[in-house]
C-alpha positions as CSV (number, residue, x, y, z in Angstrom):
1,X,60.7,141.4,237.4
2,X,62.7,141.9,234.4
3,X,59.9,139.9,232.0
4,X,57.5,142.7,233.3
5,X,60.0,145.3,232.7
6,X,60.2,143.4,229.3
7,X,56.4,143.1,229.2
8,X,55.8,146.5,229.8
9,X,58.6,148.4,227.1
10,X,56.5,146.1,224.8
11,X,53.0,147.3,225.3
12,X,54.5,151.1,225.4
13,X,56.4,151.1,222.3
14,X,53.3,149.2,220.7
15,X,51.2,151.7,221.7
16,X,53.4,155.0,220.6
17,X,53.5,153.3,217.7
18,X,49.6,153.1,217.4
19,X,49.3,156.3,217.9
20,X,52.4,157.6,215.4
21,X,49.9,155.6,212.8
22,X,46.6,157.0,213.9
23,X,48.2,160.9,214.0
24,X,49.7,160.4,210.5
25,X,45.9,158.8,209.5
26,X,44.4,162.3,210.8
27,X,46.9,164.3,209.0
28,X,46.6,162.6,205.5
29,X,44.8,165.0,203.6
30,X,45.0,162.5,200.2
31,X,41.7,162.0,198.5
32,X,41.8,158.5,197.7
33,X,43.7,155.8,199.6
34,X,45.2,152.3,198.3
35,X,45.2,149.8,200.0
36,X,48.3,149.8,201.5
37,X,47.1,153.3,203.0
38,X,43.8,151.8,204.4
39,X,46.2,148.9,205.7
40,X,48.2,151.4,207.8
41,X,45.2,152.8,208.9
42,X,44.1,149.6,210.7
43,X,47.5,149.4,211.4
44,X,47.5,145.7,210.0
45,X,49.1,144.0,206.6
46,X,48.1,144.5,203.2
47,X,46.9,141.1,202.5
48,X,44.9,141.4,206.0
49,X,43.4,144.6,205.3
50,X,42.6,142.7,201.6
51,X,41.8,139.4,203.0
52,X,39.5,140.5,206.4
53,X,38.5,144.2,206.2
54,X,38.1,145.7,202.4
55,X,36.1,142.3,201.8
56,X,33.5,142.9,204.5
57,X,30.1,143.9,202.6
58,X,29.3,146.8,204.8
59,X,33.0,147.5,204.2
60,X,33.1,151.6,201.7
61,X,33.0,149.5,197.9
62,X,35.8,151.4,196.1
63,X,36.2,153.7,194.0
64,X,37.3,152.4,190.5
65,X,38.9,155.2,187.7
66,X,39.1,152.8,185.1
67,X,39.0,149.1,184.6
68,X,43.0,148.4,185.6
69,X,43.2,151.1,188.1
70,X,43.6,149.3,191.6
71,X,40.7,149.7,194.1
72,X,41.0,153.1,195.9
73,X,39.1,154.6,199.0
74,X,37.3,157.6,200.4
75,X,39.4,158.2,203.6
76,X,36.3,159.7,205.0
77,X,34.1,156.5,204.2
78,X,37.2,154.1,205.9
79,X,37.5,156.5,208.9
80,X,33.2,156.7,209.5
81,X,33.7,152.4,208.7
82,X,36.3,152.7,211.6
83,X,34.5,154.5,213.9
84,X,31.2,152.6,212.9
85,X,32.5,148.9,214.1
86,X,34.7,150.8,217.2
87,X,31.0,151.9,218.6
88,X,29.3,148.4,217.9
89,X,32.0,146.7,220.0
């Protein structure tokens, strides 16, 4: 009984916390996103969000100020990627 008490605190404060990241994501009114930003997005790791999503070829290509500038994002292009691969599922 008390694992499923356990269980069940678990799942709740995972999914406030999904939710705390996907209300701040609405509210972010930056124009360009690093990729931390994008990683907290998909609420996942930098080197994930490097390593398995931003590498994807139908994945937004990003937006490059100059040659040493890091890669930056659209938030609207991430968000319509989002919503894009939420709807194929």
């Amino acid at each position: 009984m008390q694992t499923a008490q356990a269980d069940l605190g678990t799942l709740l404060s995972d999914i406030v916390n999904r939710l705390d990241a996907l209300i701040l994501a609405q509210n972010d009114n930056s124009n360009l996103w690093n990729a931390e930003r994008c990683a907290r997005f998909f609420s996942c790791s930098i080197g994930h969000f490097k390593s398995r999503i931003a590498c994807k070829p139908d994945f937004p290509r990003p937006v490059k100020l100059n040659q040493t500038a890091h890669s930056l994002w659209i938030p609207a292009d991430v968000k319509d990627y989002a919503k894009r691969k939420q709807s194929i599922k």
